[in-house]
N, C-alpha and C positions, 0 to 999 in steps of 0.2 A: 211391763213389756219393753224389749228393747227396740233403738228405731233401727228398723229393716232396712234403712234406704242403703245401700253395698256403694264403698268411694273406692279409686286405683290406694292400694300402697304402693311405699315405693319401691319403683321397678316391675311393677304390675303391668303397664302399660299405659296409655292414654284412656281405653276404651273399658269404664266401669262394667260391663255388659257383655263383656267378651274377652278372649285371650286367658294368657296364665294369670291367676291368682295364687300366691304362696298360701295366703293367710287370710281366707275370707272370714270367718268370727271376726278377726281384729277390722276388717276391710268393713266389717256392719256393727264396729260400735263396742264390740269386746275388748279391753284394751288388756286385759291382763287373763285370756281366753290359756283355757289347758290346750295340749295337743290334741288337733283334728281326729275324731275317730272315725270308723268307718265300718263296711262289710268287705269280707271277701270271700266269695261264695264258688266252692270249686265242685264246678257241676262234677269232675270225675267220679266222686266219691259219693255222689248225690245216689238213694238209694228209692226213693220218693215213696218214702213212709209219711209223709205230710206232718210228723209232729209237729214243724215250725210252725205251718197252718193251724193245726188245733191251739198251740200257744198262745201264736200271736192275737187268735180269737177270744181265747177265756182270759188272757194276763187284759186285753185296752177292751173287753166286754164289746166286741162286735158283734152284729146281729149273723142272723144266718140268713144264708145268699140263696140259697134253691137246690143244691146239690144236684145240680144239673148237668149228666152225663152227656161229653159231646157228640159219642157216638163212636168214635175217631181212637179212642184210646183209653184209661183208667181216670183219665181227666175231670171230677168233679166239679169244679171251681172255672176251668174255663180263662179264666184272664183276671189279672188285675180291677180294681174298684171300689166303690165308699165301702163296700161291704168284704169285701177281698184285699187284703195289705200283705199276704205271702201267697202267691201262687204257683203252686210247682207244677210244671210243663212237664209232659210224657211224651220223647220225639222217636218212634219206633224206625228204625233202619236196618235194612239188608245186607250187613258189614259187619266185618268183626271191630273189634276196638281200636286196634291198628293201622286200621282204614281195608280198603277192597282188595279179598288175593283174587288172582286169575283161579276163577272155575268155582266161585262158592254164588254166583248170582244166580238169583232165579225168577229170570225178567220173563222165560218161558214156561212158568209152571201155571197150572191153573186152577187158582186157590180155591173157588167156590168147589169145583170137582172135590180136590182134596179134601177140603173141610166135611163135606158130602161122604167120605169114605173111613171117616175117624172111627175108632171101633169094631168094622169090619171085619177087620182081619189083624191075626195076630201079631204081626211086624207093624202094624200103625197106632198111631199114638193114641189112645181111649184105654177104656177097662179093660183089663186082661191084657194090654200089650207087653211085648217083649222087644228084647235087642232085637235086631234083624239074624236071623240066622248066619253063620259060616258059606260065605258065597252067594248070597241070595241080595248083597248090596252091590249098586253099580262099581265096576272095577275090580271087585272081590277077586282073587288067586285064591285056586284049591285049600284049602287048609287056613282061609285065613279066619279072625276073629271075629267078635264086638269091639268096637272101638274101646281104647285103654277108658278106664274109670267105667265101664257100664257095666252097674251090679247085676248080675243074672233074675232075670224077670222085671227087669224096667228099660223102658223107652232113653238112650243116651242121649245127653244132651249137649256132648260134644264131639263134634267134626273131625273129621281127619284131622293128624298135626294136629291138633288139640284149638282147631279154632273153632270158636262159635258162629254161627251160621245168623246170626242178625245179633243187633244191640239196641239196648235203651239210653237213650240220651235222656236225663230228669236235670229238671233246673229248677232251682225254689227261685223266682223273679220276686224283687220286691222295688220302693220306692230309691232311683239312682240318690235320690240327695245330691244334684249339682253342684258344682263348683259355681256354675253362673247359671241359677236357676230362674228359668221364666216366668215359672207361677209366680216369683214372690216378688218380680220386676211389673208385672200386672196388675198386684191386689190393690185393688183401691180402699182401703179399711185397715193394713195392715193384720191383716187374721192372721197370713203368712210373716212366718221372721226365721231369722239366722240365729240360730241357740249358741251358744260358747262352746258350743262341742263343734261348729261347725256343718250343722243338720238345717234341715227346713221343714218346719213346723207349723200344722194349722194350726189357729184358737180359735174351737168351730163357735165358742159363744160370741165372736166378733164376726165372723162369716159373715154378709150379707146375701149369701145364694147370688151375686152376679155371674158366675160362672166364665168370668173370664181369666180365669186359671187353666182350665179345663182344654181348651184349645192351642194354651199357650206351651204346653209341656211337650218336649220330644216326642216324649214317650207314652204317653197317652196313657200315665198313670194316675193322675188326681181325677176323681169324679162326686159327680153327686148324686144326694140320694133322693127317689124321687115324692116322700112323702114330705120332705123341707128345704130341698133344695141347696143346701151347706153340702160343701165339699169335703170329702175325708180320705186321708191318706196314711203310710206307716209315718209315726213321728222320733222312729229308733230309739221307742221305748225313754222318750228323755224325761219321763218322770223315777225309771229305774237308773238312769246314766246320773241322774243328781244326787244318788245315795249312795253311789258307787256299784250298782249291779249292773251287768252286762246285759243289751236286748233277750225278752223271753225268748224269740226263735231263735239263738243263738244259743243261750243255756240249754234249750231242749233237742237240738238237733244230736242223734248220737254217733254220727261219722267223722265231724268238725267239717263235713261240707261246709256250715256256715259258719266262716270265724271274724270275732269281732275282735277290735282292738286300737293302737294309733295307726293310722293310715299308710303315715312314712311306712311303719314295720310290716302293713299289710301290704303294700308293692313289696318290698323285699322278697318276704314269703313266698307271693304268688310267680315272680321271677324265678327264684328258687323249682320252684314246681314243676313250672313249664319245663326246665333245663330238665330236669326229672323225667317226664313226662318224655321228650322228644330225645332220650338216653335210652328209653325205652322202646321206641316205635313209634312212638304217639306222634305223629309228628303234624296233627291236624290241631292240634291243642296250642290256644292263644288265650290272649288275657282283655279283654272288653271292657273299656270305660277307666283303665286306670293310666292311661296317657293325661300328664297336664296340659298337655297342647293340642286335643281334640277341638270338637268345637264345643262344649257346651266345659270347656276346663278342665277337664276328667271327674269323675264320679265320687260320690261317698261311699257309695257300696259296686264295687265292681267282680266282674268273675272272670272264673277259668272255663273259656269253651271250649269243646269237641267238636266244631262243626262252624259253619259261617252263621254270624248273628243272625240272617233273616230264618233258619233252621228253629232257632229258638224263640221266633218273632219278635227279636229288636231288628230297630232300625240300625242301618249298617255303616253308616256314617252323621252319626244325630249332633244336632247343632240349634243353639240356645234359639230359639224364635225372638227374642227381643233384640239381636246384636246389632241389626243396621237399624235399631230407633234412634241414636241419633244422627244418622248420614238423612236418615227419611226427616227428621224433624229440621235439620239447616236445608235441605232440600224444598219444604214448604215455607219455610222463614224464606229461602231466596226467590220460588214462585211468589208469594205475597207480597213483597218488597217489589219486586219486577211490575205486579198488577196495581200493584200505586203508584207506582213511576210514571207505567202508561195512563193511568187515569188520570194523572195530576197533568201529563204532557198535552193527554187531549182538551181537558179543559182548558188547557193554557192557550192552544191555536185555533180556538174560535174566537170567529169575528164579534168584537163588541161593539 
């Protein structure tokens, strides 16, 4: 094992614990570390077939979690956890891709009704439905159609102008891998370490269940599990990164939503994309976690979002929990210094 404890390079800064890091491998010990790698996970393409879920499960032999539907959406899995290290988010909105036109909302519909009358009749979406007949849609002019692409005897599932009338936001979330991560400024044991690839890694046989990793994380992704109380996390596949194969959820994913690779090349990419993306319309589409000058240094695995982080339940501006440990530690060094001072003064000015 290598020693975890993370020092500034130079031009790092002062503060081991926070700020940019070029080069944390080398910064914890790797002196002759390959180039940093990483995730870059572009929900656009994200289709959330879950293969990287089922991967990540049979490649590191993770238990099963309860398959517990939230109720809310296709969502099995639910959140991040000892037993969950890929979880992909199903975020349903009333927008097309491009963001909202004038006139496709329907803040006034009333869906129980609706839901209520599926199958009824032939123009509604159930068995035996069809297009809407010629004029029998709002707006319709004598003579007009089904909307272009609607094969004769099926329900269209696109909108005037060819927009679609809601979208799926799918995001596979997995472990960020900080730059200046908390968990591993926490562990008292060293279970957590900095790999030469630049990752953060349990060794749950050194774990001692303190659980103070747990709180310590932004993102509220390291947990444990509750029959031994060791924490477990994704460790980006770094028993396959040492023989040269890339993370199982990466090889399996089949749209390259998740792509893996050197980091450097992975900002390029994802910059590329956006430009892409916002050439297009898109112009809600940003990139999360691959700032070096965030607060938590930027991420190992970052993505391309559609939407503002708390949409997809990240936090929106996350920042290392350990950074001001040492303003707080000379802060107690000067309270305790100041309370011997006084106590030394007081016994000095009694009468003897």
């Amino acid at each position: 094992m290598t020693d975890d404890t993370e020092t500034p390079v130079p031009g790092a800064g002062g503060n081991p614990l926070s700020g940019p890091q070029p080069d944390p491998a080398r910064a914890a010990g790797h002196p002759d570390a390959p180039p940093r790698v990483g995730f870059f996970t572009d929900t656009s393409v994200c289709i959330g077939c879950k293969a990287c879920e089922v991967a990540c499960k049979e490649w590191n032999a993770i238990p099963e979690d309860g398959l517990e539907l939230t109720g809310m959406s296709y969502d099995n899995t639910q959140g991040l956890g000892a037993d969950t290290w890929r979880h992909v988010a199903f975020i349903e909105q009333r927008k097309p891709l491009g963001g909202q036109e004038p006139g496709v909302g329907h803040e006034a519909v009333d869906v129980f009704a609706a839901a209520g009358a599926l199958g009824t009749s032939p123009s509604s979406p159930g068995p035996g439905s069809t297009a809407p007949a010629p004029g029998d849609r709002p707006g319709d002019a004598p003579g007009d159609g089904p909307p272009a692409g609607a094969p004769a005897g099926e329900i269209s599932p696109v909108a005037p102008e060819g927009r679609t009338e809601l979208r799926w936001l799918m995001s596979s979330d997995v472990c960020k891998h900080c730059t200046h991560a908390a968990c591993l400024d926490v562990c008292p044991t060293g279970s957590l370490f900095r790999t030469e690839f630049g990752t953060v890694v349990v060794q749950e046989d050194i774990c001692n269940g303190c659980g103070y990793c747990v709180p310590a994380c932004p993102y509220g992704v390291i947990d444990q599990r509750p029959d031994d109380g060791r924490v477990w996390k994704c460790t980006l596949c770094y028993d396959r990164l040492g023989v040269g194969m890339e993370p199982a959820c990466a090889k399996a994913c089949p749209t390259d939503s998740i792509q893996f690779g050197p980091l450097d090349e992975l900002r390029e990419r994802a910059a590329n994309r956006v430009a892409q993306l916002h050439s297009a319309g898109v112009t809600d589409a940003r990139l999360y976690g691959a700032d070096p000058g965030d607060g938590v240094g930027g991420d190992g695995a970052f993505f391309l979002l559609l939407d503002e982080p708390e949409v997809y339940g990240l936090p929106p501006d996350p920042v290392v929990t350990t950074r001001d440990l040492p303003a707080m530690w000379r802060h107690a060094a000067t309270a305790a210094v100041s309370l011997v001072a006084l106590t030394a003064a007081a016994f000095a000015r009694r009468p003897r």
